[in-house]
N, C-alpha and C positions, 0 to 999 in steps of 0.2 A: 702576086706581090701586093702587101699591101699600100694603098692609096697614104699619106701621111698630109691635114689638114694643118698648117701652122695658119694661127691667127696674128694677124697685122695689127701692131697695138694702136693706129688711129683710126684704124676702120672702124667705120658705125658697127654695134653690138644691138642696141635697142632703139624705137624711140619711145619716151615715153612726155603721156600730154599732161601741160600744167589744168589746174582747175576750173581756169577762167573765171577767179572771182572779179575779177578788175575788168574784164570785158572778155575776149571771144578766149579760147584755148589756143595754147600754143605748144608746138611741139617741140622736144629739147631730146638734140641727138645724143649720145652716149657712146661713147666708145669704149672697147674692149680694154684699152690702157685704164678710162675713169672706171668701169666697173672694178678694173684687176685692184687699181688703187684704193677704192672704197672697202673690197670685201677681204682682202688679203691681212687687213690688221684686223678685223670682225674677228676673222677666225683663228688669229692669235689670241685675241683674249678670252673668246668666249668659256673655253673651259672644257669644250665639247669635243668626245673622240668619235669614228667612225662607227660606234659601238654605240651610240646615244641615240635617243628617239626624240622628238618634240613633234609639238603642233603647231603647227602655219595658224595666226590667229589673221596676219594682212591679206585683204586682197591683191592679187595682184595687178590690180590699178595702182598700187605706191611702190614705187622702186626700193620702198625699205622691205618688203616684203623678200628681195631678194638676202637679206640678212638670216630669216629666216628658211 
């Protein structure tokens, strides 16, 4: 049988760290809800079907990189 993982939408997903231009780095939690929230209208608009190819141009040190 298979195992089924449901994700908790305030549980941490990532963390990812600011750049520290104002002094030291800080890290800023993420949750599965704010990703869901951020990337789910992305891929309304984008235009892009499962059939599409692109290039990742961000690193992924920028959470926008998850867009692409």
């Amino acid at each position: 049988m298979k195992q089924i993982n449901l994700l908790i939408p305030m549980k941490l997903a990532y963390i990812i760290y600011t750049s520290g231009c104002t002094g030291n780095q800080k890290g800023v939690e993420v949750t599965h809800r704010g990703l869901t929230n951020f990337l789910c209208p992305m891929d309304e608009k984008s235009g892009f079907t499962n059939q599409d190819r692109i290039l990742s141009l961000t690193t992924i040190c920028f959470d926008i990189s998850g867009v692409e």
